[in-house]
Structures are given as C-alpha cells and as structure tokens.
C-alpha positions in Angstrom: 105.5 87.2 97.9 107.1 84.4 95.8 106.3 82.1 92.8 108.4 79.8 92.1 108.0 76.6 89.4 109.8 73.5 90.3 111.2 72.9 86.7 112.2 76.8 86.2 115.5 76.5 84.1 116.3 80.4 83.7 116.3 80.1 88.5 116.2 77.0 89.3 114.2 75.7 92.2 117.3 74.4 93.7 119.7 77.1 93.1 122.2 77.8 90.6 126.1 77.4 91.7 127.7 79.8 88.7 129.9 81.9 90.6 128.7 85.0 88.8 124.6 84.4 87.6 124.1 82.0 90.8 121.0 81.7 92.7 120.3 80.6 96.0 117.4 77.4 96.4 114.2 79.0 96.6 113.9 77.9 100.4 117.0 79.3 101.3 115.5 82.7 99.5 112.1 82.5 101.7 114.1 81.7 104.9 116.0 84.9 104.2 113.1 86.9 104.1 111.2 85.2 106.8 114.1 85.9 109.2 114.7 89.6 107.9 110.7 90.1 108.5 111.0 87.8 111.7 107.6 85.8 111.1 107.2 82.6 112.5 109.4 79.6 111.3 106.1 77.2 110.6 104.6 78.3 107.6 100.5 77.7 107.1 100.2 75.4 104.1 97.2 75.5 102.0 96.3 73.5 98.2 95.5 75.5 96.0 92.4 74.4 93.9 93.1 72.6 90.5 90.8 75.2 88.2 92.5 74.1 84.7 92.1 70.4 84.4 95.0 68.0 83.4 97.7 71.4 82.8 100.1 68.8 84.6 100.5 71.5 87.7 99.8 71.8 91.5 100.3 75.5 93.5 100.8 75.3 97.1 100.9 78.0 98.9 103.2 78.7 102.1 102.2 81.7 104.5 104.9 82.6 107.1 102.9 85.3 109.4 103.3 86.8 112.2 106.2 89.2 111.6 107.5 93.0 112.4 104.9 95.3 111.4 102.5 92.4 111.2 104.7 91.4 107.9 104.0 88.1 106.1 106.1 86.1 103.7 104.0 84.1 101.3 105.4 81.5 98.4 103.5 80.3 95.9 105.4 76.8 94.4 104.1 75.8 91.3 105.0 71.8 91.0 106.0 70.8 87.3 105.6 74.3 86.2 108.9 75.2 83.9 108.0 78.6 82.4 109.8 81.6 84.1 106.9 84.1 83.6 104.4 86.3 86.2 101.0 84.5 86.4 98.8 84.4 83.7 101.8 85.2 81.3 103.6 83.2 78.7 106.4 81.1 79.0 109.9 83.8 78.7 111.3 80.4 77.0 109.4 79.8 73.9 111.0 76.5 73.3 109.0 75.3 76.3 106.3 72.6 75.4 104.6 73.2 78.7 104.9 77.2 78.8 101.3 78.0 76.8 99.5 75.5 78.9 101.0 75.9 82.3 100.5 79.9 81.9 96.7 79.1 82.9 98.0 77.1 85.9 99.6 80.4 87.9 96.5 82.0 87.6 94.9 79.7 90.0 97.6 81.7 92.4 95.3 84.5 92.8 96.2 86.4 95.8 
C-alpha cells in the first residue's frame, strides 16, 4: 500500500534524479511491486469521495489484484496534496501553506 501526493517535494511524484537521495516516479515504484507480487497489470480505479469540502484535493485509488498468495498492490494518489506525512497527520514541512488543511484530505483514504 502506497500514498503518494502529487506535489510531495521531500519524494517527488515524478522521481528524484540525485545520484545519492534519488527516487524512482511513483509508477515506476508500484510497477515494481506489482511485478514482484505478480498481480495483474490493469489496476481497478475507484474516486475516492470528497468528505472535506474545497481542501483543494482528490484521492484515487489504484487496486492491482490478483497476485501470488492472493497479494494486492494498492496506491492511494492524492492530487495537489504537497505534505509528506501518514494520513490524518501534519504536513513534515511546516512551511507548507497547504499541509494543515490537506492533512484532513488523506483521511478520506481510509482503507
């Protein structure tokens, strides 16, 4: 299981480059695990419902099933979300004007 905010700046969505602190794009992560756990390739795509109005955030989540073990790979993206932190947590970057607001938004990613 995964959650990941599309405006992260401590692992950005897209990967990170650096040589030494680099990190891969968060699809390139999921695709890992989906092939290590050997679930299915099409993941099931579901909305998660807005519960905190106007926060400025939308969670999909991605369910990849199917795999050894009956194993499943699940990512939770969190559109506009910048605050690297579990859900329901505070931003770990308290210069983030978003972080106290968009805290509520990952706990709609209740699992």
């Amino acid at each position: 299981m995964a959650f990941n905010g599309t405006d992260d700046t401590f692992v950005p969505f897209n990967g990170n480059p650096d040589p030494v602190y680099g990190t891969l794009p968060v699809q390139s992560s999921i695709a890992l695990w989906v092939g290590i756990d050997r679930c299915g390739n099409e993941p099931e795509v579901s909305a998660i419902p807005q519960s905190i109005p106007d926060d400025g955030t939308t969670v999909t989540r991605y369910t990849y099933a199917n795999g050894i073990g009956g194993s499943v790979v699940v990512s939770y993206v969190i559109e506009h979300f910048s605050g690297h932190t579990w859900p329901g947590k505070r931003s770990a970057n308290p210069s983030d004007p978003k972080g106290v607001a968009q805290q509520r938004s990952t706990q709609r990613a209740r699992f």
